[in-house]
Every structure is written in C-alpha cells, then in structure tokens.
Backbone as CSV, one residue per row, in Angstrom:
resi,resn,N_x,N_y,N_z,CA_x,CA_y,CA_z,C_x,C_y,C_z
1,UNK,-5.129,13.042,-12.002,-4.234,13.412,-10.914,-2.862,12.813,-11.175
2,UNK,-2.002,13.383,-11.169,-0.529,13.549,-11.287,0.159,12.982,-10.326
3,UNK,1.023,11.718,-10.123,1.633,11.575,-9.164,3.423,11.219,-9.367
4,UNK,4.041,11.146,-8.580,5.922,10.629,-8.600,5.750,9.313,-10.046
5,UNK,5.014,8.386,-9.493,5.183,7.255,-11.305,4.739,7.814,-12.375
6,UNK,3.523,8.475,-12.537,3.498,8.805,-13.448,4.297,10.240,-14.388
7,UNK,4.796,10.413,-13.243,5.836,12.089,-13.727,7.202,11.200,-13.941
8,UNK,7.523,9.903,-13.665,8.855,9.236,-13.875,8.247,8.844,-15.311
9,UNK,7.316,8.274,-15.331,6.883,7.550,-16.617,7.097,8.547,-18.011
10,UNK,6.047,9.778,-17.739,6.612,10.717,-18.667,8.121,11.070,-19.107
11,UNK,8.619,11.208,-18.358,10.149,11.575,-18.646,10.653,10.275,-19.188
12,UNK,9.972,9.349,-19.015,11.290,8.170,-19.776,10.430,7.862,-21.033
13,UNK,9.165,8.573,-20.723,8.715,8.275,-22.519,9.225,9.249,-22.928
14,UNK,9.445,10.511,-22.793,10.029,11.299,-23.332,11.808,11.153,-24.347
15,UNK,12.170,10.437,-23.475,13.584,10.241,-24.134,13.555,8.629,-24.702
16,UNK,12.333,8.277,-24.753,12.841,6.994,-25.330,12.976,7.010,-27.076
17,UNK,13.214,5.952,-27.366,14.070,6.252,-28.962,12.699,5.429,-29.984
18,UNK,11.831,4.450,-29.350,10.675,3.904,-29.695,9.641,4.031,-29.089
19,UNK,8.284,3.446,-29.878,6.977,3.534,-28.957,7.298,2.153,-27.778
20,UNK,6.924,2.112,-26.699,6.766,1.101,-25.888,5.979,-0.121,-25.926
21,UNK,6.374,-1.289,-25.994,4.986,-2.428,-26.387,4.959,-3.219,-25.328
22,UNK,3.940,-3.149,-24.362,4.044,-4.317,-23.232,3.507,-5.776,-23.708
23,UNK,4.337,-6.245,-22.793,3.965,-8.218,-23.631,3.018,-8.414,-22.881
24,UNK,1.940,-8.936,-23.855,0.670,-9.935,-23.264,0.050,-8.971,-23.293
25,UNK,0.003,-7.890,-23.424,-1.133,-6.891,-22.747,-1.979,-6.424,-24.192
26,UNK,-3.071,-5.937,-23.787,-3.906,-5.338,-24.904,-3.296,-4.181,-25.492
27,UNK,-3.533,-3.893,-26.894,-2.956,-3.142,-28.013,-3.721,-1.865,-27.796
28,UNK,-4.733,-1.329,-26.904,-5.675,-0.577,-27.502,-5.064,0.734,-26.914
29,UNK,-6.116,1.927,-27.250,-5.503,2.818,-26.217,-5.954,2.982,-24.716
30,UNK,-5.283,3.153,-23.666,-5.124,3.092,-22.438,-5.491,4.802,-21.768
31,UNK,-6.053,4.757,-20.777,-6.432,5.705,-19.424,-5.057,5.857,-19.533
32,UNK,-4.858,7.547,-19.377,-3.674,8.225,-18.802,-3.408,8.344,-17.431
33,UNK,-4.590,7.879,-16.900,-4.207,7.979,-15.132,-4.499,6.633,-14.693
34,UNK,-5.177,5.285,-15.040,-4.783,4.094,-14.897,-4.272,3.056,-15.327
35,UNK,-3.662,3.216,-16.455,-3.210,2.515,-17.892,-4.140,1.675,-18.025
36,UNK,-5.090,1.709,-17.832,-6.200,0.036,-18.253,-6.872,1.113,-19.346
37,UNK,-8.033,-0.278,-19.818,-8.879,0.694,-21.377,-9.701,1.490,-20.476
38,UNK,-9.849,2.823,-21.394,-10.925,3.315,-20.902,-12.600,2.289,-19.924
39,UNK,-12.716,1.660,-20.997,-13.602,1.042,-20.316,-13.821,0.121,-18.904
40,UNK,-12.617,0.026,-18.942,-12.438,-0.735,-17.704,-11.504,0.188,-16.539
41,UNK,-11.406,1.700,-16.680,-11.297,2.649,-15.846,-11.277,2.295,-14.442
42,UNK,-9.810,2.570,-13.597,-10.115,2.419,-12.554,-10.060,4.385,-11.717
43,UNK,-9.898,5.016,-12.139,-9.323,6.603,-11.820,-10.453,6.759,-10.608
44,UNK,-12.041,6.106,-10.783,-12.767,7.083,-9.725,-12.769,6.315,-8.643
45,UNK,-12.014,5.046,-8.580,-11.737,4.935,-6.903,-10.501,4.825,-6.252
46,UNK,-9.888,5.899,-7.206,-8.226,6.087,-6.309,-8.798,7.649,-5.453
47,UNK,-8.364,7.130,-4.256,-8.623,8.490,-3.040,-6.937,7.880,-1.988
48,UNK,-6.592,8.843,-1.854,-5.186,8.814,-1.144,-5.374,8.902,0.360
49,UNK,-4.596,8.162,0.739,-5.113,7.429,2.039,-4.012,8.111,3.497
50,UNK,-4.295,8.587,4.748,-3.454,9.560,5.413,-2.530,8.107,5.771
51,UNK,-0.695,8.409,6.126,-0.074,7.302,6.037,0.907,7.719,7.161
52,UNK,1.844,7.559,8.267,2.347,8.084,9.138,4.031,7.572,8.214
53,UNK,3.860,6.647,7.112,5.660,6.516,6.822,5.235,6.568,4.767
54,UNK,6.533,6.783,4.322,6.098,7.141,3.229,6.868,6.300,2.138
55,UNK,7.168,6.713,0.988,7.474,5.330,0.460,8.188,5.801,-0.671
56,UNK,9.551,5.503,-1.030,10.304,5.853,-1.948,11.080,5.052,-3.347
57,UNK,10.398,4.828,-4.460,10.365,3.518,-5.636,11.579,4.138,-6.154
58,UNK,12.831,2.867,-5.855,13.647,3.105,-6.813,13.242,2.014,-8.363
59,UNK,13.288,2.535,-9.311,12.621,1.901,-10.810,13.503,1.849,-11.354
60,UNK,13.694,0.224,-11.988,14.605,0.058,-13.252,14.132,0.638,-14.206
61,UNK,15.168,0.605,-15.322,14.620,1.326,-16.681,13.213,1.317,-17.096
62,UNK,12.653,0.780,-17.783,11.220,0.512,-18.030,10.471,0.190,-16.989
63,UNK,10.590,-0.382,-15.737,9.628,-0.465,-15.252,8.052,0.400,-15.294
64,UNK,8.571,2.116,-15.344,7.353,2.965,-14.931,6.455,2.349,-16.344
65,UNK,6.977,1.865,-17.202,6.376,1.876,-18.275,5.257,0.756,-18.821
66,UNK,5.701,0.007,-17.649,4.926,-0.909,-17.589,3.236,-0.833,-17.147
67,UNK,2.142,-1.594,-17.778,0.723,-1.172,-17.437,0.909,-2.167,-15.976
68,UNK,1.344,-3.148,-15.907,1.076,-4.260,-14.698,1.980,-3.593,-13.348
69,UNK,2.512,-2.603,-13.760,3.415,-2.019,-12.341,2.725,-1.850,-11.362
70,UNK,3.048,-2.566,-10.239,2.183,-1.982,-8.777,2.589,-1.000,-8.470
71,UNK,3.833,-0.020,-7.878,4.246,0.648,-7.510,3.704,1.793,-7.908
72,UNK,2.783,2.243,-9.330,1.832,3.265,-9.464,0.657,3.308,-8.747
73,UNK,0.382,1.988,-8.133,-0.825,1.838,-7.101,-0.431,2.564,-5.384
74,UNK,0.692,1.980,-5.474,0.912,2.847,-4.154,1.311,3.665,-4.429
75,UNK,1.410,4.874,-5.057,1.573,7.004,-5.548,0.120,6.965,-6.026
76,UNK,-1.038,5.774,-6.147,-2.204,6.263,-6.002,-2.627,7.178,-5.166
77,UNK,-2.228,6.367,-3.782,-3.092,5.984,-2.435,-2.071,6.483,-1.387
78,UNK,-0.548,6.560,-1.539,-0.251,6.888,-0.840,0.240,7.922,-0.972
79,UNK,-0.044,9.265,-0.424,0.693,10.846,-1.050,1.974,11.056,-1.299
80,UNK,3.117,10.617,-0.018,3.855,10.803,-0.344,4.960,9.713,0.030
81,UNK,4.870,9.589,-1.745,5.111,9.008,-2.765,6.227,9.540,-3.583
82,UNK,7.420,9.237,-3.747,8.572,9.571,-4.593,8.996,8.561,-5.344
83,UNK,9.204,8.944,-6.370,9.881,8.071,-7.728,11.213,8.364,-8.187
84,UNK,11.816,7.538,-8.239,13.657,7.925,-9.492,13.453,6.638,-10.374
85,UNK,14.491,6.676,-11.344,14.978,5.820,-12.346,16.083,5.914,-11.568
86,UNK,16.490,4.195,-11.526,18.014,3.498,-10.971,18.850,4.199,-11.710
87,UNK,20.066,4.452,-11.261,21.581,4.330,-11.760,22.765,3.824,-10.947
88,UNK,23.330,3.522,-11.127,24.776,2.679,-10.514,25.265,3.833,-10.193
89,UNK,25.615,4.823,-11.079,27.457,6.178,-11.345,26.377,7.091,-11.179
90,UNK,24.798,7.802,-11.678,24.510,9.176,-11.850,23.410,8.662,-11.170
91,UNK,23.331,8.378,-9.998,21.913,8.735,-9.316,21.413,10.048,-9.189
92,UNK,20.053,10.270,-9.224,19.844,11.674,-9.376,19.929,12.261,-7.556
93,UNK,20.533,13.577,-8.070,20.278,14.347,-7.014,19.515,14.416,-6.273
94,UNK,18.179,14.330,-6.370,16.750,14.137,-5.844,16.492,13.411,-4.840
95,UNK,16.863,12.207,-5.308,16.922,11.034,-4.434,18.196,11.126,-3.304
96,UNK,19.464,11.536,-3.968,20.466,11.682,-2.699,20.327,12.708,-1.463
97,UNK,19.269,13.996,-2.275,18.551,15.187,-0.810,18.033,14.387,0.157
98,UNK,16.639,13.419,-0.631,15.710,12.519,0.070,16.220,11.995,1.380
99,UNK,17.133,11.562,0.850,17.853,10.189,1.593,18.206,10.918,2.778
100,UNK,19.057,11.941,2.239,19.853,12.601,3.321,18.567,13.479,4.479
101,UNK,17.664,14.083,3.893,16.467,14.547,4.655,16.515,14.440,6.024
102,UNK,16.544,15.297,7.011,16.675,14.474,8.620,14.880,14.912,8.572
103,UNK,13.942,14.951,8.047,12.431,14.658,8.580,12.003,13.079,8.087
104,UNK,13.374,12.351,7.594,12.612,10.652,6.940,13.876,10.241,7.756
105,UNK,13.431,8.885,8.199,14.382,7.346,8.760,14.189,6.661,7.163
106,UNK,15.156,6.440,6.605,14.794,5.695,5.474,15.375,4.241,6.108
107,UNK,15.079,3.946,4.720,15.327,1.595,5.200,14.941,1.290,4.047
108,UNK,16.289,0.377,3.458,16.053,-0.088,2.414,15.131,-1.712,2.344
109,UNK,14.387,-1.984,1.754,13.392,-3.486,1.975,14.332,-4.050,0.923
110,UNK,14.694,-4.723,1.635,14.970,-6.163,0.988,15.359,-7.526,1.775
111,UNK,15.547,-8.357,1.070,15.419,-9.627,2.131,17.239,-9.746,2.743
112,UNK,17.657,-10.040,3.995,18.299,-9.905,5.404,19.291,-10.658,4.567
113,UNK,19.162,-11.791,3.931,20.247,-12.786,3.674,21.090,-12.127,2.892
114,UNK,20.738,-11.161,2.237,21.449,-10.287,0.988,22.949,-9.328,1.862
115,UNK,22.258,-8.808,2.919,23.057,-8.039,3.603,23.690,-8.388,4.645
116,UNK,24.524,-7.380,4.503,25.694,-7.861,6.517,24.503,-7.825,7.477
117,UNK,25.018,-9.141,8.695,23.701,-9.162,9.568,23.573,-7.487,10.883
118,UNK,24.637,-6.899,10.375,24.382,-5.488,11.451,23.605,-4.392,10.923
119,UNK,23.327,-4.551,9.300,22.762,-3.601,8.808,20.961,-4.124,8.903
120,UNK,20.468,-5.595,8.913,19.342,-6.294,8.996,18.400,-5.855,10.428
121,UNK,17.214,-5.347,10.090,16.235,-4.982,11.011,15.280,-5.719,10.536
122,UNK,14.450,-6.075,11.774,13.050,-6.719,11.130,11.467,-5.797,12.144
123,UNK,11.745,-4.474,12.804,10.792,-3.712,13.449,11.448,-1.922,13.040
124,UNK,10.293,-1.647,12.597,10.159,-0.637,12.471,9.670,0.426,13.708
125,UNK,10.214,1.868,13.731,9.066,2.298,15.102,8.500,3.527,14.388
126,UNK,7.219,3.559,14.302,6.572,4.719,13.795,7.078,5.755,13.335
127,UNK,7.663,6.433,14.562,8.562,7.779,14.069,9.871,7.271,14.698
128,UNK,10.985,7.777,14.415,12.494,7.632,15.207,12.565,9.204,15.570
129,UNK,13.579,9.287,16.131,13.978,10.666,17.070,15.264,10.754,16.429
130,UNK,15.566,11.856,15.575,16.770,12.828,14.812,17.190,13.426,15.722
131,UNK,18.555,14.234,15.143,18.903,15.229,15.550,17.911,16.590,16.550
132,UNK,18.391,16.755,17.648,17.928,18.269,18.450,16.038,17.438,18.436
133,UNK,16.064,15.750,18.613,15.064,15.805,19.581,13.753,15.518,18.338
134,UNK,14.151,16.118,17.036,12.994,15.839,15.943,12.596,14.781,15.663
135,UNK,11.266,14.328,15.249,11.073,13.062,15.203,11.386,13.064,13.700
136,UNK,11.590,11.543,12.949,11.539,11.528,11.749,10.604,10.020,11.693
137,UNK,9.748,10.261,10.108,9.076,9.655,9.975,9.831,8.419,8.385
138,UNK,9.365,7.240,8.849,9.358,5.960,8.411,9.736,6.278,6.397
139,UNK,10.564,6.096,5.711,10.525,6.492,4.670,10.834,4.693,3.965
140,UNK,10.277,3.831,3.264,10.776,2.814,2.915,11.101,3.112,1.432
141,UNK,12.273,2.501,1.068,13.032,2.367,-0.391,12.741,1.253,-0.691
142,UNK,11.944,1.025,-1.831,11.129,-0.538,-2.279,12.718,-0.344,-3.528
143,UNK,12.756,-1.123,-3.810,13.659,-1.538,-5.282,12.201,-2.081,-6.476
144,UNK,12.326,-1.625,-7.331,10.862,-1.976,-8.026,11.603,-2.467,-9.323
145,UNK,11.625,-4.083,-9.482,12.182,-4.323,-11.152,11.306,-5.669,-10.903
146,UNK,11.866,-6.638,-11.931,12.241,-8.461,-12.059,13.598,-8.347,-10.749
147,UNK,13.149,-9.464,-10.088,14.014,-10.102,-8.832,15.330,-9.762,-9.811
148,UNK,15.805,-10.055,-10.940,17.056,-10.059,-11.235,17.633,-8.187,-11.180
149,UNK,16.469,-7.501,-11.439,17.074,-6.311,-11.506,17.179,-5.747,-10.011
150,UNK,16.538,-5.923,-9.523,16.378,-5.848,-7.531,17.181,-5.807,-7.582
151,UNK,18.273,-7.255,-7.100,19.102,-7.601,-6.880,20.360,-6.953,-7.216
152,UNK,20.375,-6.361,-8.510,21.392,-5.889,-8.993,21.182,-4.363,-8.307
153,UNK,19.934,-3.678,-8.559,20.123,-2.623,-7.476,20.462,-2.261,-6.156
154,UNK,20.274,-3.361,-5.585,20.858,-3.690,-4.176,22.197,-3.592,-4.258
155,UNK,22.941,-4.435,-4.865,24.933,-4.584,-4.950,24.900,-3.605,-5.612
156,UNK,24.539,-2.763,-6.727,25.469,-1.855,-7.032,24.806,-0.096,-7.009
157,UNK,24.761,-0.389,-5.742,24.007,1.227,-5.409,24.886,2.132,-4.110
158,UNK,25.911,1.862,-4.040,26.484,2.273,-3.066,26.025,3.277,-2.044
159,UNK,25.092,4.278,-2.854,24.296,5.703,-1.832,23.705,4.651,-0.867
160,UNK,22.979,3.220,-0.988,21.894,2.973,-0.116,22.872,1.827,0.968
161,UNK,24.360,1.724,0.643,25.019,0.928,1.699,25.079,0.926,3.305
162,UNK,24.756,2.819,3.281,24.815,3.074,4.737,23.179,3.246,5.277
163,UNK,21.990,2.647,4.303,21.158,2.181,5.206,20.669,1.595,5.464
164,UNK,19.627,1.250,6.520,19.649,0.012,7.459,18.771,-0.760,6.555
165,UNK,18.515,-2.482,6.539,18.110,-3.150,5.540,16.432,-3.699,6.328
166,UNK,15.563,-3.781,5.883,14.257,-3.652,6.805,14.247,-4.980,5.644
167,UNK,14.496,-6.371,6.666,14.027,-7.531,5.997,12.721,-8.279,6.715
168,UNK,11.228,-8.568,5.683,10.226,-8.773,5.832,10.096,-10.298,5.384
169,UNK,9.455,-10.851,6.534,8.725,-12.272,6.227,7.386,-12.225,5.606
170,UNK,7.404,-13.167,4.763,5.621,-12.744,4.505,5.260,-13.774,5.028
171,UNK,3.523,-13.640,5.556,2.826,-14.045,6.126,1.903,-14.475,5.348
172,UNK,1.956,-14.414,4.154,1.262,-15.219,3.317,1.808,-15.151,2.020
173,UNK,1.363,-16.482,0.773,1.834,-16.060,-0.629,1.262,-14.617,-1.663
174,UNK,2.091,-14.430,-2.436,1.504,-13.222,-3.391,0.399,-13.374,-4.146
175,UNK,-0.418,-12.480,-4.059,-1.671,-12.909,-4.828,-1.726,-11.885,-6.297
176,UNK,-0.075,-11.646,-6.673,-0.162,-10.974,-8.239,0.036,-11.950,-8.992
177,UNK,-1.108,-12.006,-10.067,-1.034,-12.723,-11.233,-1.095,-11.722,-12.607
178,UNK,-0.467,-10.792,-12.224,-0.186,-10.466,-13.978,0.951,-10.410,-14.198
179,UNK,2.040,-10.858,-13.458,3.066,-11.670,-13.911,3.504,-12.759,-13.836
180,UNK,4.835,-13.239,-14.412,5.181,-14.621,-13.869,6.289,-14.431,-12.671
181,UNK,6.381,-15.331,-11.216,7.905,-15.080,-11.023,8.221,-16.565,-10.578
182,UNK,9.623,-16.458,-10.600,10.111,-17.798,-10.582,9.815,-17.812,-9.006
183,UNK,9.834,-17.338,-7.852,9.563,-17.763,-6.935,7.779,-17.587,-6.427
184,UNK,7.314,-18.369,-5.571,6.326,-18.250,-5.416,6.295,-17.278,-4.220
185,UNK,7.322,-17.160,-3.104,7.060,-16.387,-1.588,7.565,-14.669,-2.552
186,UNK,8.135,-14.395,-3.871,8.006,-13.141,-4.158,6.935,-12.551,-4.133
187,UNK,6.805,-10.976,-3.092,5.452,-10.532,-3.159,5.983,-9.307,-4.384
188,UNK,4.684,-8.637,-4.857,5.045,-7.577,-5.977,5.625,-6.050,-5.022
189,UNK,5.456,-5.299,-5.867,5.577,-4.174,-4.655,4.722,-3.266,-4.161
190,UNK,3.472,-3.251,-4.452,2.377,-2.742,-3.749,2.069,-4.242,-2.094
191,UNK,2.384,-4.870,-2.638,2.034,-5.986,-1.520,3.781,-5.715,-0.216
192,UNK,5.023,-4.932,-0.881,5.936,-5.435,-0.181,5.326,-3.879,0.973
193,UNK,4.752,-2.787,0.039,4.811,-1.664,0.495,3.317,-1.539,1.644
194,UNK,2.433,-2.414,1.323,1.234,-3.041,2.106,1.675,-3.421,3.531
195,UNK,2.812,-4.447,3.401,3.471,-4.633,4.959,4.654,-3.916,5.808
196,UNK,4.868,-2.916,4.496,5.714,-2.019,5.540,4.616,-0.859,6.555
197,UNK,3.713,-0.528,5.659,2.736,0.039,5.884,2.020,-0.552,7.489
198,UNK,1.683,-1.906,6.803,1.369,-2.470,8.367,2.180,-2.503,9.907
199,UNK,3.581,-2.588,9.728,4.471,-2.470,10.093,4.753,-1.559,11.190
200,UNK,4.375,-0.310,10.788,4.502,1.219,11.433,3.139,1.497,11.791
201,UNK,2.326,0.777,12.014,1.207,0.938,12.688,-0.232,1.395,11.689
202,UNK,0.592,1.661,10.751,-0.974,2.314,8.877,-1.512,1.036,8.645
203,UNK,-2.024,-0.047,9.319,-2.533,-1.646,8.953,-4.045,-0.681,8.464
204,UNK,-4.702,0.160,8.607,-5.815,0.102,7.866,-5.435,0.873,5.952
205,UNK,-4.326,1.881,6.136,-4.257,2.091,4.414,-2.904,0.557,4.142
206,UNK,-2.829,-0.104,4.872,-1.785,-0.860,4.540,-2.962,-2.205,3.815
207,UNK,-3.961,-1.690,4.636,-5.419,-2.712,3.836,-5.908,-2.758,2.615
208,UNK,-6.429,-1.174,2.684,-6.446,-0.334,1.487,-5.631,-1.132,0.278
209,UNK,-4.583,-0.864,0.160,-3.990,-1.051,-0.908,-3.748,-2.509,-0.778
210,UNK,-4.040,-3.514,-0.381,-4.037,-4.473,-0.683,-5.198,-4.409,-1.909
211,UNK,-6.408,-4.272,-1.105,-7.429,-4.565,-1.238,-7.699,-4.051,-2.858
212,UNK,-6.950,-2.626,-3.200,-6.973,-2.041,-4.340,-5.917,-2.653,-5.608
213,UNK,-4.996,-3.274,-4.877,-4.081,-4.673,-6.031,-5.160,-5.325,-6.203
214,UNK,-6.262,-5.902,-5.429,-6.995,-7.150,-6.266,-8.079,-6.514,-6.908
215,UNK,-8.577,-5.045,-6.717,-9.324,-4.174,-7.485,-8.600,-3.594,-9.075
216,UNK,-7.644,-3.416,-9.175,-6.429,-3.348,-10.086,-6.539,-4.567,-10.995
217,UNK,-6.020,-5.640,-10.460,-5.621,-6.978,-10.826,-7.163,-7.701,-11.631
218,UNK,-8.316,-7.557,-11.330,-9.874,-7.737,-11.524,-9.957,-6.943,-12.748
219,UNK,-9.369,-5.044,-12.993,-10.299,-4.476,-13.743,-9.177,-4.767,-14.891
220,UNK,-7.725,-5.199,-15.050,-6.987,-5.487,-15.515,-6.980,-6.999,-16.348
221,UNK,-7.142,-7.864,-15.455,-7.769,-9.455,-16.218,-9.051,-9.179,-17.030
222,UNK,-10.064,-8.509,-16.454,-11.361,-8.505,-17.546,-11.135,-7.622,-18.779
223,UNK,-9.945,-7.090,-18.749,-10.063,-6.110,-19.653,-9.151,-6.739,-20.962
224,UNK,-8.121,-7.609,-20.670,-7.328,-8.385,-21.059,-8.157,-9.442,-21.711
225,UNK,-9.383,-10.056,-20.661,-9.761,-10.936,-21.446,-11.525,-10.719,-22.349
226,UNK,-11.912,-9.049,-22.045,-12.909,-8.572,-22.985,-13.857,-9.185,-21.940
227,UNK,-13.866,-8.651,-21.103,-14.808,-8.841,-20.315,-15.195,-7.751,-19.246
228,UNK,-16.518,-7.711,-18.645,-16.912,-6.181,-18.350,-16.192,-6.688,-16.711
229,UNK,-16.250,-5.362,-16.057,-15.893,-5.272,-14.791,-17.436,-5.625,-14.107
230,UNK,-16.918,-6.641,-13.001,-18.042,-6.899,-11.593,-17.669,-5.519,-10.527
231,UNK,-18.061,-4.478,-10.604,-18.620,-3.483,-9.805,-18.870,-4.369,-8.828
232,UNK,-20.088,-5.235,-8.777,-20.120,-5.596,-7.101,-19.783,-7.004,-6.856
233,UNK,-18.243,-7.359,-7.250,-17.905,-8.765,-7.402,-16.641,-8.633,-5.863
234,UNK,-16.274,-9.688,-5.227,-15.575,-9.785,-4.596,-14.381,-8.556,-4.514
235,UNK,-14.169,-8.525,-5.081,-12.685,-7.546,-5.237,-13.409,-5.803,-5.011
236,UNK,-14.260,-5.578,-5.099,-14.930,-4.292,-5.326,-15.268,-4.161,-3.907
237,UNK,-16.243,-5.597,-3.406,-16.524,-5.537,-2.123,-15.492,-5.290,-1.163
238,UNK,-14.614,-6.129,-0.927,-12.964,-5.769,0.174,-12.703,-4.693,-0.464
239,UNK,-12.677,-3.831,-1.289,-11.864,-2.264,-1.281,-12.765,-1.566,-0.593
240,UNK,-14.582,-1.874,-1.360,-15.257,-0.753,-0.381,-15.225,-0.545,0.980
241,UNK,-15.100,-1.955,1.856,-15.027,-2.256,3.276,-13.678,-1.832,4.008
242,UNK,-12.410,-2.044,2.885,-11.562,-1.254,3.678,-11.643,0.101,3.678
243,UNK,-12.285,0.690,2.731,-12.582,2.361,2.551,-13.216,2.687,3.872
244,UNK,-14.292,1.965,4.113,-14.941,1.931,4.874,-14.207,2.327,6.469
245,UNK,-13.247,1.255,6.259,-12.838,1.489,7.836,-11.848,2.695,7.735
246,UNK,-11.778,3.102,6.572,-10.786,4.246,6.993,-11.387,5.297,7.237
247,UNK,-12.836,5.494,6.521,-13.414,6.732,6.775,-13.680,6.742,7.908
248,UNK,-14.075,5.700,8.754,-14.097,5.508,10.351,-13.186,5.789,11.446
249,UNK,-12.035,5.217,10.291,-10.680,5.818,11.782,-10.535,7.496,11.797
250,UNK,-11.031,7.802,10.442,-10.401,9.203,10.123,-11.566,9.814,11.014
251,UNK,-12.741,9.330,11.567,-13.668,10.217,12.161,-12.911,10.691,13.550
C-alpha cells in the first residue's frame, strides 16, 4: 500500500545522484512498504485508523529516506496523510493549495518560544467554522528533520508565517531510541503527531500510533541486532489492545 512518504521517498530516490546508505542500520535488502528486512516485516499490521484532523509532513531533504523515519508511521495509520520536500524559494504548489484549502484549519507544531506570542496556541477545537458557516477540520504541519533542520524550516518558510503556531508540552519523555538527540524532552514525530491527535479528541488512533512506534521500534532493534521478533512480547501486546479499542469505538 502506497502512501504521501512513500510517494515523496520515490521521487527523491529518483533524482538522487547516489545509492542512499543509512548510518548504523543493516546493509541488507529491505520491505518496500516497511523498510525493515523482510524478515522482520511489519506491513500486516498497518490498518489505517478513522482520524477527525489530518496531518501534513513537511521533510527535509533525505529525511523520507531514512529507514528510522517516524513520519512514514503516521501515512501508515493515518489516511490522510500528505507529504512535500522543504524549500525556502520553490515550495511546491501542492502544499501552497493545501494550506490555502478552506476544508483544513492548519497549525504549524512547533514549540511557542520560537514564535511571536499572538501567533502561539496551546488548544485545538475539533473542527473550526470557515467561511459561509463550513466547518474545517484540524490539519497539523509537523516539520520532520534533526532539531537543527526544524528549526531552520520554521525561520525560513515564509508560506507558514501566517499560521497559527500549536505549541505542545509533553507529558512525558520520548521513548525513540533509534536515534540520538541532544535533548531528552525532544519527542520524534509520530509521538509529536500522537498528541496532536490526542488533542482534537482521536486519543484512541492517537494510541494506536503510539503503541505502533514501540511495535516499529521492537521489529527494528531485533532486526538490527539479528534477532527474531516477540509476536507476543510487550510491544505487540499494547498495539493489539489499542486495536482493540478502536474496533470497539468504531462499533
């Protein structure tokens, strides 16, 4: 199944000038729909989860290219799901329709201190009310790099100046370990897109995909370190149970 990262990913393998080599990671060949080894396959428990706000990855250069990217976890699970590659001068068209869209409230996530305090929100409301009375639904713009490239997408993106800045406390530390970051309160971006999710009232797929980072993160370490997947190990258990409650709400 085909989603916004992996249709960004293609296109930037397409024009790239070398093969791609991720650091630390295994040499072998990789699942086209989960980048892990075949053997450690995660494809048959991605099921896309109904979401009332939706979620829009702006990606530095390589990021899509990366196997440890969260942001392909949420265009798992969450349908709709849109992807661009950053630019400063040629943002794509795509993204400037998006934006402009009167059926999305977009909001850029990032942290409050960055921005003027009139543009800083910290509540979201499910749907907002547009033009002639329409509701529009919750659209969040994650910035997806290294904190250093964030950052730089933030100051030099001028399209996203005029919108409002949705700054999040976390309520707990990040539990991604397949990278390093210099801060410890940095969450990745399946975890930033987990609490926007919660946010607008989706706390059960906002579960979900937690629950599927440490299902990710599990079939990803054993595979790294040649070791089989625990099917019924902790991490397997919390995804099935949040599945669980969703098939319940959905009744």
């Amino acid at each position: 199944m085909s989603h916004a990262v992996s249709a960004l990913r293609a296109a930037r393998l397409a024009i790239a000038t070398k093969p791609f080599s991720a650091r630390g990671g295994f040499k072998q060949e990789r699942c086209e729909g989960c980048r892990l080894l075949p053997s450690h396959c995660l494809c048959a428990l991605r099921t896309p989860v109904p979401t009332r706000a939706a979620v829009c990855l702006l990606m530095a250069d390589i990021e899509p290219l990366k196997p440890t990217n969260t942001g392909w976890l949420i265009a798992d699970l969450v349908a709709d799901t849109f992807a661009f590659g950053w630019s400063r001068t040629q943002p794509d068209p795509a993204l400037l329709a998006l934006l402009r869209d009167p059926a999305w409230e977009p909001y850029v996530v990032f942290p409050g201190q960055y921005a003027a305090p009139e543009r800083v929100v910290h509540t979201v409301a499910p749907c907002a009310t547009g033009p002639g009375g329409k509701s529009r639904r919750p659209l969040f713009v994650l910035l997806d790099g290294t904190w250093s490239e964030a950052r730089k997408m933030f100051s030099r993106s001028p399209y996203l100046n005029a919108l409002p800045v949705l700054s999040l406390a976390p309520d707990a530390a990040s539990q991604y370990r397949l990278r390093r970051s210099r801060c410890d309160d940095h969450l990745c971006t399946s975890e930033v897109a987990a609490r926007c999710l919660h946010l607008v009232g989706d706390e059960v797929a906002g579960t979900v995909l937690d629950a599927y980072l440490g299902v990710f993160t599990h079939h990803y370490l054993q595979a790294r370190n040649q070791l089989p997947v625990a099917w019924d190990g902790a991490a397997h258990r919390r995804f099935h149970d949040a599945m669980a409650r969703q098939a319940a709400t959905a009744r």
